[in-house]
C-alpha positions as a LaTeX table, in Angstrom:
\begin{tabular}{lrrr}
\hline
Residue & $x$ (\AA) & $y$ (\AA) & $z$ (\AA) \\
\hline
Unk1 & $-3.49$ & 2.25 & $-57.90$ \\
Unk2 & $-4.96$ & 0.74 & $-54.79$ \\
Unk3 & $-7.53$ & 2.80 & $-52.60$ \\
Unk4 & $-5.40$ & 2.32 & $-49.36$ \\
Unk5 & $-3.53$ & 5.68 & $-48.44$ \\
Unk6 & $-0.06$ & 5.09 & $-47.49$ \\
Unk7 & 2.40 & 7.70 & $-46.91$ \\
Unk8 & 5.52 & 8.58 & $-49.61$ \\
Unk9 & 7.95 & 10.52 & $-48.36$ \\
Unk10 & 12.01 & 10.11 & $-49.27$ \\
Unk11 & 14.21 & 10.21 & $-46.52$ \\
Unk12 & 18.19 & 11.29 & $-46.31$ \\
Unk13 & 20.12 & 11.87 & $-43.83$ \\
Unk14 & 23.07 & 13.14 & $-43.03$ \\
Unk15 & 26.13 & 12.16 & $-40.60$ \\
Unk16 & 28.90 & 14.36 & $-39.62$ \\
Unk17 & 31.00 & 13.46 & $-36.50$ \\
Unk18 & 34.45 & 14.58 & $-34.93$ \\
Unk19 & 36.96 & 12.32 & $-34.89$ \\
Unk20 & 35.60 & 10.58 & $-38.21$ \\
Unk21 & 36.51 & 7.03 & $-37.23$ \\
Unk22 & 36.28 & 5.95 & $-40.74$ \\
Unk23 & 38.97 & 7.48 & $-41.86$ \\
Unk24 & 41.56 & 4.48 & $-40.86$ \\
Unk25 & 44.63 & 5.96 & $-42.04$ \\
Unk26 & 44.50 & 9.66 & $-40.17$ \\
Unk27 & 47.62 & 9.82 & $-37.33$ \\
Unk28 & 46.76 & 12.17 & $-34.86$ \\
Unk29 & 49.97 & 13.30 & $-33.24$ \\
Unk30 & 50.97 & 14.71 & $-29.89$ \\
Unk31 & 47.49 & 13.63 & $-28.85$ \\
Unk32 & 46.92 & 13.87 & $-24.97$ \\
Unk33 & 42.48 & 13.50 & $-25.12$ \\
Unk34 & 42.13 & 9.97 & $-26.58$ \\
Unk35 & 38.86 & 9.18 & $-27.66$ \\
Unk36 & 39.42 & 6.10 & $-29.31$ \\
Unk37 & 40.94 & 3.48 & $-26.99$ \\
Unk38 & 41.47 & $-0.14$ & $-27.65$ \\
Unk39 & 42.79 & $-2.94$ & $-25.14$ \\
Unk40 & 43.27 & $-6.76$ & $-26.96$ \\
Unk41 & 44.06 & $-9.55$ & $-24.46$ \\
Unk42 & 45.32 & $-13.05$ & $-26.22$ \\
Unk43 & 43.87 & $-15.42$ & $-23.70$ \\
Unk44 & 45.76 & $-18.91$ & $-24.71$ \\
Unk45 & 49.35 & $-17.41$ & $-25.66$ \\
Unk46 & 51.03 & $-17.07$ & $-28.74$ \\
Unk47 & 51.70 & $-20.88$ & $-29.81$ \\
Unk48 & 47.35 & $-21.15$ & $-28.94$ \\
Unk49 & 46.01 & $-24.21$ & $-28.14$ \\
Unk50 & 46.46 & $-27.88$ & $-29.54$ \\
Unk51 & 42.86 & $-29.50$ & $-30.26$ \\
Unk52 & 42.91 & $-32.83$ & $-29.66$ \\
Unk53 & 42.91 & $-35.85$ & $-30.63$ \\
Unk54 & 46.71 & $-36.03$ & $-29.73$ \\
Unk55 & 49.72 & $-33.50$ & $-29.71$ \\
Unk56 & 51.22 & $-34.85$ & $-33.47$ \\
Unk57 & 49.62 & $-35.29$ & $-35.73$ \\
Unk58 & 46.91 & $-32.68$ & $-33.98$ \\
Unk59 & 43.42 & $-31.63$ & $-35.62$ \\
Unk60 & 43.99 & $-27.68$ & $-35.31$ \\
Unk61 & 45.47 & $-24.94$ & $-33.48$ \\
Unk62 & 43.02 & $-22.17$ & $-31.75$ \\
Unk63 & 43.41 & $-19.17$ & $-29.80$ \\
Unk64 & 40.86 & $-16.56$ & $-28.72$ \\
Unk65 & 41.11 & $-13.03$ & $-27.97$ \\
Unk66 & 39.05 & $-10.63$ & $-25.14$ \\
Unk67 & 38.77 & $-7.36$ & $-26.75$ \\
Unk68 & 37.89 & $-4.14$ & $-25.15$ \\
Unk69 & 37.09 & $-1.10$ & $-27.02$ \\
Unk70 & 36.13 & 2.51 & $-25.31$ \\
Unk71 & 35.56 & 5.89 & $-26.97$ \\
Unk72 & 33.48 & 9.15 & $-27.76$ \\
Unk73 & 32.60 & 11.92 & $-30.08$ \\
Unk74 & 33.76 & 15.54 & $-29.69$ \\
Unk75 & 31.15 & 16.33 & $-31.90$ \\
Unk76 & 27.81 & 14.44 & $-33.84$ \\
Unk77 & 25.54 & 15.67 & $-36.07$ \\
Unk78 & 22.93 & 14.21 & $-38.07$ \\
Unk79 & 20.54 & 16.03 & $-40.27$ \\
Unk80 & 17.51 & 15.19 & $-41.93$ \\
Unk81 & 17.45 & 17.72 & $-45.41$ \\
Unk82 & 14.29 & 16.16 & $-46.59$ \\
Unk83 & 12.07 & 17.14 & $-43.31$ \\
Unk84 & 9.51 & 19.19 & $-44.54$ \\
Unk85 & 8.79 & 20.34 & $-41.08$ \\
Unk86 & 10.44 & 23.50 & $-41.25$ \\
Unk87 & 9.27 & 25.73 & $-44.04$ \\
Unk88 & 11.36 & 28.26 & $-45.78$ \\
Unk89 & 9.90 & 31.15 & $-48.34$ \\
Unk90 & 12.55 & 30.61 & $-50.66$ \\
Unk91 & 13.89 & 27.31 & $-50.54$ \\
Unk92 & 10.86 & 24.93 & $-49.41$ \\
Unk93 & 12.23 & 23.95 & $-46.08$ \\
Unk94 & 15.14 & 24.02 & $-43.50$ \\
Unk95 & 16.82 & 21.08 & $-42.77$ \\
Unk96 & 16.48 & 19.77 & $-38.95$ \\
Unk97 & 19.92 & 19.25 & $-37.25$ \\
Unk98 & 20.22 & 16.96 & $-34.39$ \\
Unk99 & 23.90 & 18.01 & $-32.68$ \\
Unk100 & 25.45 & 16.69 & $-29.64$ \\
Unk101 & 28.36 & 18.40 & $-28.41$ \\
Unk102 & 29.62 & 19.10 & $-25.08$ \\
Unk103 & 28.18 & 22.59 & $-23.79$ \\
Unk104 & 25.30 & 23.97 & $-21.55$ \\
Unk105 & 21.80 & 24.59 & $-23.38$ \\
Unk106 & 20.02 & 27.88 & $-23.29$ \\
Unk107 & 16.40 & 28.59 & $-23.68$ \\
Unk108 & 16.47 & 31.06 & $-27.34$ \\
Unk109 & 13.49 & 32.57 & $-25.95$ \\
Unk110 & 14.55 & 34.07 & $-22.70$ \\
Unk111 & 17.98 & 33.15 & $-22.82$ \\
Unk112 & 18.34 & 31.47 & $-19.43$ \\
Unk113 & 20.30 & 27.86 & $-19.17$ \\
Unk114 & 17.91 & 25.34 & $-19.17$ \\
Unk115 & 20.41 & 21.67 & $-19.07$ \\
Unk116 & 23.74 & 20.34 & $-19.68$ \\
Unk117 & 24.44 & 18.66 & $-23.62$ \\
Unk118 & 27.24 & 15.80 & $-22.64$ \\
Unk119 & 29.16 & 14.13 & $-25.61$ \\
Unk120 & 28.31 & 10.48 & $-27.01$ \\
Unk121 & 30.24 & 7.97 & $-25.14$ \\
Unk122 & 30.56 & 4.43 & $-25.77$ \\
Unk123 & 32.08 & 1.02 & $-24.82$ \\
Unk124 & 31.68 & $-2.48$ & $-25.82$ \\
Unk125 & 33.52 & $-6.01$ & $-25.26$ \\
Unk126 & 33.70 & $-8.22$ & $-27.37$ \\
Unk127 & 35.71 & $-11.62$ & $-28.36$ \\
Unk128 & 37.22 & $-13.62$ & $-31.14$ \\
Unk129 & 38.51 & $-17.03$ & $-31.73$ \\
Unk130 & 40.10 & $-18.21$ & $-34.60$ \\
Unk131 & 41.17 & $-22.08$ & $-36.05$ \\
Unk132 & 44.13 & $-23.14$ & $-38.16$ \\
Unk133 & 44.66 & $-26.72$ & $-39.57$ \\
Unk134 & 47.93 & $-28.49$ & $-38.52$ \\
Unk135 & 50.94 & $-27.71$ & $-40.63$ \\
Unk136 & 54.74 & $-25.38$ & $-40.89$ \\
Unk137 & 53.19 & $-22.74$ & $-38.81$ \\
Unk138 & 53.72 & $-23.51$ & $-35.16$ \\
Unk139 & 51.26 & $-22.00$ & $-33.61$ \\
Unk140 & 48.34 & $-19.43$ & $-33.97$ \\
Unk141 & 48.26 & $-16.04$ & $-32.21$ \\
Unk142 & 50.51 & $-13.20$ & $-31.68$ \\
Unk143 & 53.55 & $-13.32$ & $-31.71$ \\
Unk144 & 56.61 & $-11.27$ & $-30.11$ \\
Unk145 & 58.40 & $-8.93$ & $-32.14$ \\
Unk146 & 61.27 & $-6.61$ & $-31.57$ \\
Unk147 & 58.51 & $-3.08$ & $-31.36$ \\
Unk148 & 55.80 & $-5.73$ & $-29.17$ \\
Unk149 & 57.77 & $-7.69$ & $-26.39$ \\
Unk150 & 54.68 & $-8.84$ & $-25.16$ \\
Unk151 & 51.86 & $-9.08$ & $-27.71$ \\
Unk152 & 49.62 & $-10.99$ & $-25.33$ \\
Unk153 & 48.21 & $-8.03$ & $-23.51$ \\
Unk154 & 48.09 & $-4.86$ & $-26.01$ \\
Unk155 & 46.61 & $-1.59$ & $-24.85$ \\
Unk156 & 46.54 & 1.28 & $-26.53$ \\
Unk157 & 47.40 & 5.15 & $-25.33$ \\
Unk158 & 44.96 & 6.49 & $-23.23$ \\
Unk159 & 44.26 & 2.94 & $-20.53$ \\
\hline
\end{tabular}
């Protein structure tokens, strides 16, 4: 064992939020707050673009997409059940909760409000581009369909 003190400690942490957007399969229905929204724009078309050297035979077929995605929590919570910080007499210690919700703050010892808790909110933009070799497929992007008309500029409910 070396000399040098160093500090050992096991961490774990906990994550609960509301909507759980890893659960990819839940349908919320008759939804009118949407917290999740998503807006794809295919810049160069369905069919995509030709790459050079010369329109047959060509080299590959690319498109790209502009992707916008917006959302927030109703509720977050992360806890730490390993902090030591708070003792307890008969289990060791209390486990320190960090919540954000959406609701005033009040001061536990005199019970005035003392701020304002606001929900997480987020947003990000993003792109993609993708490359196909020449060959049967004509064309690389999305394409219309009887339910999407106009796949070029998808948005979902809530823009």
């Amino acid at each position: 064992m070396d000399d040098i003190a160093y500090w050992d400690e096991n961490v774990t942490l906990g994550v609960d939020m509301e909507p759980d957007y890893l659960e990819y399969d839940k349908i919320y229905k008759n939804e009118s707050l949407y917290l999740l929204k998503l807006k794809n724009n295919n810049l160069l078309g369905p069919p995509g673009l030709y790459v050079l050297p010369s329109m047959n035979p060509w080299v590959c077929t690319m498109n790209t997409w502009y992707i916008e995605v917006e959302g927030e929590f109703l509720e977050f919570i992360v806890s730490d059940v390993d902090n030591e910080c708070h003792p307890h007499p008969i289990f060791g210690h209390e486990a320190q909760i960090y919540k954000r919700k959406q609701y005033r703050v009040k001061d536990l010892v005199d019970g005035n409000y003392i701020g304002f808790n606001e929900r997480i909110s987020f947003r990000f933009i993003t792109g993609t581009f993708i490359a196909v070799p020449p060959g049967k497929l004509t064309g690389v992007g999305d394409k219309p369909t009887k339910e999407n008309p106009e796949p070029m500029f998808e948005k979902s409910k809530g823009w």
